[in-house]
MIMARZA-394798 format. One line per 3 residues: number of its first residue (from 1); their letters; for each residue x, y, z of C-alpha. Coordinates in nm, 2 decimals, decimal comma. Layout:
NUM) a) X/Y/Z  ...
***
This chain:
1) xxx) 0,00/0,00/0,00  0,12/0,34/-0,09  0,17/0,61/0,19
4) xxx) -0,11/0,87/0,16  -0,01/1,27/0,17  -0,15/1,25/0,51
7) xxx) 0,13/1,00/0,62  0,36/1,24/0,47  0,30/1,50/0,62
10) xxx) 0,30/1,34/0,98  0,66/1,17/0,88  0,71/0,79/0,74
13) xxx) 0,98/0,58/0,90  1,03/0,21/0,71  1,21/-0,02/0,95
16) xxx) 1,37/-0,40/0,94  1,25/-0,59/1,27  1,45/-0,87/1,40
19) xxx) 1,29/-1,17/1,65  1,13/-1,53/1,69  0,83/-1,38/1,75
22) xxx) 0,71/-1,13/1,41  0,40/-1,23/1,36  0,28/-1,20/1,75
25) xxx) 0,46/-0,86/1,67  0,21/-0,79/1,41  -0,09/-0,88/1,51
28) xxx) -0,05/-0,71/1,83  0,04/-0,36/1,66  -0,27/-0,39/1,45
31) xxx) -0,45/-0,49/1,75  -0,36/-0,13/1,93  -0,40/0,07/1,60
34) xxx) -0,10/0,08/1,49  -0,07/0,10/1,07  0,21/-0,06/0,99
37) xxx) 0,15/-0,13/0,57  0,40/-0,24/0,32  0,43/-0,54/0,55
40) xxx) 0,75/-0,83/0,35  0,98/-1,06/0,46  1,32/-1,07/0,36
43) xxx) 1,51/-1,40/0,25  1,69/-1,41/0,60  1,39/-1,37/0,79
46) xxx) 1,42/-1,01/0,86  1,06/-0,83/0,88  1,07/-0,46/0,67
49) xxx) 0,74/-0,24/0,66  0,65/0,11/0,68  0,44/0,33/0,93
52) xxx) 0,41/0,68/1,11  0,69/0,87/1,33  0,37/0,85/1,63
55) xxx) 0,33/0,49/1,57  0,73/0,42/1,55  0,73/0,52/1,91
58) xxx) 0,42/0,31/1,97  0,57/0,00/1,83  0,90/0,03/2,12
61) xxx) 0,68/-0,11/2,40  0,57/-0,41/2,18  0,87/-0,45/2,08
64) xxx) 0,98/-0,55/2,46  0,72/-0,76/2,47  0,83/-0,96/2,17
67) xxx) 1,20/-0,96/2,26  1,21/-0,79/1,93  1,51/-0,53/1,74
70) xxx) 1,41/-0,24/1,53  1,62/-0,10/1,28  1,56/0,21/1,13
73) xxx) 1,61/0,21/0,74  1,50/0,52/0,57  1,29/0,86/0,65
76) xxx) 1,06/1,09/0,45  0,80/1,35/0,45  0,77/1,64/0,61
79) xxx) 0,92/1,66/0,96  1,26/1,50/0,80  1,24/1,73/0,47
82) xxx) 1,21/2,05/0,72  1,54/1,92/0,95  1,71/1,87/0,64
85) xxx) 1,61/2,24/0,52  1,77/2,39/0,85  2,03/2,21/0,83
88) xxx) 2,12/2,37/0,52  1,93/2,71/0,59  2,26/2,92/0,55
91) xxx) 2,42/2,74/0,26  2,07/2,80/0,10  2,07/3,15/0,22
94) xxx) 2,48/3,26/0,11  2,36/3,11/-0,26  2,10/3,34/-0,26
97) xxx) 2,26/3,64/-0,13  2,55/3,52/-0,40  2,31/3,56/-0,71
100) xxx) 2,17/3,87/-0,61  2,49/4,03/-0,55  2,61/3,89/-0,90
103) xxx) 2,30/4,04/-1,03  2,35/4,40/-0,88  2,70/4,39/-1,01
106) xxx) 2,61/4,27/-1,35  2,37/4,55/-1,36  2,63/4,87/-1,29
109) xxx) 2,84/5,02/-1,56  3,16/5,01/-1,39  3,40/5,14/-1,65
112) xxx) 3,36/5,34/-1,96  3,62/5,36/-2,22  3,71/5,65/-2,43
115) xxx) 3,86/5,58/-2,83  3,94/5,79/-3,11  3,96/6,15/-2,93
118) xxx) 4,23/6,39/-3,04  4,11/6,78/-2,99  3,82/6,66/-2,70
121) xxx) 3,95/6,55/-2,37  3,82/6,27/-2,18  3,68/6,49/-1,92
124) xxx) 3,46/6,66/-2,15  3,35/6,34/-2,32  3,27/6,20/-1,96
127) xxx) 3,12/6,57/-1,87  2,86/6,52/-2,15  2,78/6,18/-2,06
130) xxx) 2,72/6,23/-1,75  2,48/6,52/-1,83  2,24/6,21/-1,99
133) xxx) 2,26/5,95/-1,71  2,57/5,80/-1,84  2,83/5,74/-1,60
136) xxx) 3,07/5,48/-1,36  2,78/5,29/-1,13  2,49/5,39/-1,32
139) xxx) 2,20/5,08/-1,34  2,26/4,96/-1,71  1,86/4,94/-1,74
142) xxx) 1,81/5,33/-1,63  2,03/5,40/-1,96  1,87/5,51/-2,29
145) xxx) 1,93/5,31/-2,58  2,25/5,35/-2,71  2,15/5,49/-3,05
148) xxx) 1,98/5,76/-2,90  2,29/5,84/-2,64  2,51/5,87/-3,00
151) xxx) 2,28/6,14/-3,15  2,22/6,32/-2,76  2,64/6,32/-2,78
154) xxx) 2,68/6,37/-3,08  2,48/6,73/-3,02  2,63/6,83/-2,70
157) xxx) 2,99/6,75/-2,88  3,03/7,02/-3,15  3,42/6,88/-3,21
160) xxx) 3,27/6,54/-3,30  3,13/6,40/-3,61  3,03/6,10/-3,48
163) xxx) 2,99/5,89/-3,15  2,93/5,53/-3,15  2,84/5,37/-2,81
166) xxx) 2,84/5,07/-2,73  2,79/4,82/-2,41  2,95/4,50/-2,34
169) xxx) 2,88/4,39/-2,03  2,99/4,64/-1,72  3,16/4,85/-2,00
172) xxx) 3,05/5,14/-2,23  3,25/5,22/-2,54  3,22/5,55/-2,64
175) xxx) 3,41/5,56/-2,98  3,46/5,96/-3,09  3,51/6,03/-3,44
178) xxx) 3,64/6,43/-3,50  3,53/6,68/-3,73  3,81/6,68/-3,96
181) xxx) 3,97/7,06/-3,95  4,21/7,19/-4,23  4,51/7,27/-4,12
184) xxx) 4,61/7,67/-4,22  4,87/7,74/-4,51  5,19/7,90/-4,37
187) xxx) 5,17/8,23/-4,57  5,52/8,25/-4,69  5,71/8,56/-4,83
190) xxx) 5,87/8,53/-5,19  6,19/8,38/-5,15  6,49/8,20/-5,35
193) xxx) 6,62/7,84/-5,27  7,01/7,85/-5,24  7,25/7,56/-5,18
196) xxx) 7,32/7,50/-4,82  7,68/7,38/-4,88  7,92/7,36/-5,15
199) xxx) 7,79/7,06/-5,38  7,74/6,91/-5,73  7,40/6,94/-5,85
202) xxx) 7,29/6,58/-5,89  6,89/6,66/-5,93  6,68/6,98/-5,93
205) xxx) 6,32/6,97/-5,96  6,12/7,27/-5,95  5,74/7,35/-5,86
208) xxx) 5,74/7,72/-5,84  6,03/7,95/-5,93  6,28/7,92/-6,21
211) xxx) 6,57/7,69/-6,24  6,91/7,90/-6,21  7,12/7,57/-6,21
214) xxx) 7,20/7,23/-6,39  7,26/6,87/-6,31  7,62/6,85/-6,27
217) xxx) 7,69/7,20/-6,20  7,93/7,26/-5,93  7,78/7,52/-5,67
220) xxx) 7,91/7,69/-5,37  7,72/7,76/-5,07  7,42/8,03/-5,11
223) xxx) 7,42/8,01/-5,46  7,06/8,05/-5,64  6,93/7,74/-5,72
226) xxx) 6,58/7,82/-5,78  6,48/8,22/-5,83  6,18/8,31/-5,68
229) xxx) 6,17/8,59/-5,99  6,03/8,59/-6,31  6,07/8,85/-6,58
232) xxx) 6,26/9,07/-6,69  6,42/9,40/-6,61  6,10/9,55/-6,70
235) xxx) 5,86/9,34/-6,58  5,94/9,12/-6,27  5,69/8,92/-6,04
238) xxx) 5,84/8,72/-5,74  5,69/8,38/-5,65  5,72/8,17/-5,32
241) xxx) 6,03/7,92/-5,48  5,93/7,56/-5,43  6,14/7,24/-5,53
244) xxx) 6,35/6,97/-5,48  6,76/7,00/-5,52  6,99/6,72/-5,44
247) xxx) 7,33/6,73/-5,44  7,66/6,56/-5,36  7,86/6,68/-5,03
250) xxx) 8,16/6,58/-4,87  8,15/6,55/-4,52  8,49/6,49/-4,33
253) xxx) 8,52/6,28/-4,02  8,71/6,17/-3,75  8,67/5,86/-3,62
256) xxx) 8,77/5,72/-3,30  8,69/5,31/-3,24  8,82/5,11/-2,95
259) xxx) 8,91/4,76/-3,02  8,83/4,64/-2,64  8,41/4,60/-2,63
262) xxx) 8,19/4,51/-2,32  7,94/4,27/-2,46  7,63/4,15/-2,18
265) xxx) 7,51/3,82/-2,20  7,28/3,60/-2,02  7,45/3,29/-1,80
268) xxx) 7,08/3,13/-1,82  7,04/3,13/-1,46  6,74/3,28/-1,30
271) xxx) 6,48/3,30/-1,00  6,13/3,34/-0,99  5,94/3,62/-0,75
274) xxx) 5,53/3,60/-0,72  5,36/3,90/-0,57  4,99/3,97/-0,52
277) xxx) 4,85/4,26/-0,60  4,55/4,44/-0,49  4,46/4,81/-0,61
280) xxx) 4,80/4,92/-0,72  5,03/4,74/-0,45  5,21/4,43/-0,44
283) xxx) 5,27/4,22/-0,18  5,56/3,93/-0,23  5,44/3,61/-0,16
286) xxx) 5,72/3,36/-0,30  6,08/3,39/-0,39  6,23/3,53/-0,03
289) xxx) 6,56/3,61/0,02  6,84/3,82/-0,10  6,92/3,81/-0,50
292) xxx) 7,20/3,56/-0,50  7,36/3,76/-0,88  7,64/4,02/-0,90
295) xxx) 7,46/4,15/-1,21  7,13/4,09/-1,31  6,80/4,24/-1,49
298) xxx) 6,49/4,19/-1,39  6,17/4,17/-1,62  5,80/4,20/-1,51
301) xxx) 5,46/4,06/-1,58  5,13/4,15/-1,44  4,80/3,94/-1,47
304) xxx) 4,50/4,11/-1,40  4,17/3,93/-1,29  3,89/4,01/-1,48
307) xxx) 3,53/3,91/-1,46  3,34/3,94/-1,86  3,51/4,25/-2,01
310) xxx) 3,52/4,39/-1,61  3,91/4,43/-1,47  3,90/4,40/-1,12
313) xxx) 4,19/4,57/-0,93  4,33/4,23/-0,82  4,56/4,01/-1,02
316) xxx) 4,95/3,88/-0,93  5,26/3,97/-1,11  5,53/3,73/-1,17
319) xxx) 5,95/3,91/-1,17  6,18/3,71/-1,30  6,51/3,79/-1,24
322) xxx) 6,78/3,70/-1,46  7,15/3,69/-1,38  7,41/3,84/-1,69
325) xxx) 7,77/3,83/-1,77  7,96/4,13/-1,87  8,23/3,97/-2,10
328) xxx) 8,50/4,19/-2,31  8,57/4,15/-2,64  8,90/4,22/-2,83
331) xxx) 8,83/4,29/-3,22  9,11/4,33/-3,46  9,25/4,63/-3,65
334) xxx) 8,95/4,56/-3,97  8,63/4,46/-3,72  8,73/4,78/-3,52
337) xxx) 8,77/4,99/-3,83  8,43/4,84/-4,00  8,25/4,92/-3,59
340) xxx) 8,39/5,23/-3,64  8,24/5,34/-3,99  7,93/5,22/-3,96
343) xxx) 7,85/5,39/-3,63  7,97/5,71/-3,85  7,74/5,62/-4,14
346) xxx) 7,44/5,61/-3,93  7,52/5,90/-3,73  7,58/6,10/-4,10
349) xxx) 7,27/5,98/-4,28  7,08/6,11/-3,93  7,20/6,46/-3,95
352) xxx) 7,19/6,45/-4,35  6,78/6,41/-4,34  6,56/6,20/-4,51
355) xxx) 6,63/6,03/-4,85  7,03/6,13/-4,80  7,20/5,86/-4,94
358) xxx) 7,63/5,73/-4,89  7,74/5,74/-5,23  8,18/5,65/-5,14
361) xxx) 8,41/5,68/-4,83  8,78/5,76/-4,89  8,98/5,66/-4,55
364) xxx) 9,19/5,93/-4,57  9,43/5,83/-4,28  9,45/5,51/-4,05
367) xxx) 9,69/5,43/-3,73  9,61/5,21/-3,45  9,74/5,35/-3,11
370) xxx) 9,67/5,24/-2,76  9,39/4,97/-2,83  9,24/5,20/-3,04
373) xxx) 9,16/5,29/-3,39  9,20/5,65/-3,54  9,04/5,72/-3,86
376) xxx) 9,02/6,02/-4,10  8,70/5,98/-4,40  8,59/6,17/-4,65
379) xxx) 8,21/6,02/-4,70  8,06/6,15/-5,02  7,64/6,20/-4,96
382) xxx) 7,41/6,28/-5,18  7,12/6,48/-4,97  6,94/6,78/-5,01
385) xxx) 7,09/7,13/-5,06  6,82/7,32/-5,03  6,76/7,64/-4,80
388) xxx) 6,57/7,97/-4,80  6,67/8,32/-4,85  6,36/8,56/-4,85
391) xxx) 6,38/8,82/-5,18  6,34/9,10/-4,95  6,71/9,08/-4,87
394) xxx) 6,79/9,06/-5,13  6,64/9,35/-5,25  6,79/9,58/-4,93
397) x) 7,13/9,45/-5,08
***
């Protein structure tokens, strides 16, 4: 027989009895009202049914009687279900409070990001969005839809073309795009280019002005190499002179190169530090101890914990520190001399300018002296000769 919801609710108990005597057991339990239902016998004589919690305390006299032993085999219903329930009152109630904690954090904006401004600062980005309800630890749902947010920013913004937001998560992206401004002309005075140094004319190319000079032609410095004047005697107008005009210059250089060189390199040993970190300061958790290298460099890596596209302020950086070796080199009279022109090279072609190029190098004079290297070159670059000289100097001389 099945237990009723009635039996359920007052708590059911099935138990195994053990005796020589079950079925005086039996009858007299159904003789003082007991229910006992669901009444078998096991193959080793054992006697299993269910009944009540009242009646389970009923049946303990009888059981004397008998010379019987009750063993207790399962519980359910309601008295048991609501134990169980206490039991686990607070783990049911920290789950709770859990989710609703991971609901009200889901629900802030806790960081918005700022891309694509140049002219408007951040603060008067964030200014404006603040103005419509848009700001760190604002409820997501109280926002206005973000299409209508890009137009309301867009207005108050009179720098911006554009603005795109967008939420992922915790975070808003506000992506600025500028009005584009043009930038103002330089007005320039009508001048001449002249050569900058004495050179050969390798290439002159002229947008406004007129040519004075030649490919080939040997000028001196402040020659005119393209007039800003046309005309004649008679009639003259001057122009802003415009152009390009490369030549080759000789540049002569002294050149000092040791032939003893420090070179660092790593030995391969190294330690490994862990710190935690928590809003901007670490504390050292592993890898005590003094650093046991004479020389060593030390490198840096920070992991950040992040919950969806939220970075929390807590995270752990790992140092490692490695140990290096200082070792000195000794380079012959040619590696010396080859060290030494190219460090000359690179630092000529820097202070030549753009598109200059190393066209010969004549070593003038060589000696080696005191674990060192003395060099006299003549480089030949071709670079630009251009320079400015305004007309109106001209036309006081």
């Amino acid at each position: 027989m099945n237990a009723s919801w009635l039996q359920w609710l007052r708590g059911i108990v099935t138990v195994c009895i053990r005796g020589e005597s079950l079925e005086l057991l039996v009858n007299r339990a159904l003789a003082s009202g007991l229910e006992l239902w669901s009444i078998r016998r096991t193959s080793s004589g054992e006697l299993i049914c269910d009944l009540t919690v009242n009646d389970f305390f009923r049946l303990r006299p009888l059981l004397r009687e008998t010379s019987s032993r009750v063993h207790v085999e399962s519980r359910r219903g309601l008295p048991f279900w609501l134990v169980k329930l206490e039991k686990r009152l607070f783990f049911g109630a920290g789950l709770l409070i859990f989710f609703i904690g991971m609901y009200i954090l889901s629900s802030l904006i806790w960081t918005i990001d700022i891309k694509g401004n140049d002219r408007l600062s951040e603060e008067q980005i964030l200014q404006a969005a603040k103005q419509e309800g848009l700001y760190p630890f604002q409820w997501s749902f109280r926002l206005e839809k973000s299409d209508v947010l890009s137009k309301k920013l867009t207005q108050k913004l009179p720098g911006a073309a554009w603005i795109g937001v967008e939420k992922q998560g915790t975070k808003i992206t506000i992506q600025v795009v500028e009005t584009t401004i043009p930038e103002k002309q330089e007005l320039l005075s009508p001048r001449h280019l002249v050569a900058s140094a004495d050179a050969v004319v390798t290439e002159i190319l002229a947008d406004t002005g007129r040519p004075v000079v030649k490919r080939n032609t040997k000028v001196k410095k402040g020659d005119v190499l393209i007039s800003g004047i046309y005309g004649d005697e008679a009639h003259t107008r001057t122009v802003v002179a415009k152009g390009i005009v490369k030549g080759l210059v000789w540049h002569e250089y002294m050149i000092v190169s040791p032939m003893q060189q420090k070179m660092k390199t790593y030995t391969g040993e190294s330690i490994t530090r862990w710190y935690g970190v928590a809003w901007g300061r670490a504390l050292r958790v592993s890898g005590f101890g003094k650093v046991p290298y004479d020389q060593f460099e030390t490198e840096r890596h920070l992991e950040q914990a992040s919950w969806r596209s939220l970075k929390l302020p807590l995270g752990r950086m790992k140092e490692t520190i490695r140990e290096v070796r200082v070792d000195e080199q000794t380079l012959t009279q040619q590696e010396a001399r080859e060290a030494g022109l190219l460090q000359a090279k690179a630092d000529l072609l820097t202070k030549a300018g753009a598109g200059s190029k190393i066209r010969a190098e004549n070593i003038l004079h060589e000696k080696a002296d005191n674990g060192k290297v003395y060099m006299k070159v003549l480089f030949e670059v071709e670079q630009s000769i251009v320079a400015e000289r305004p007309l109106v100097h001209i036309q006081g001389d």
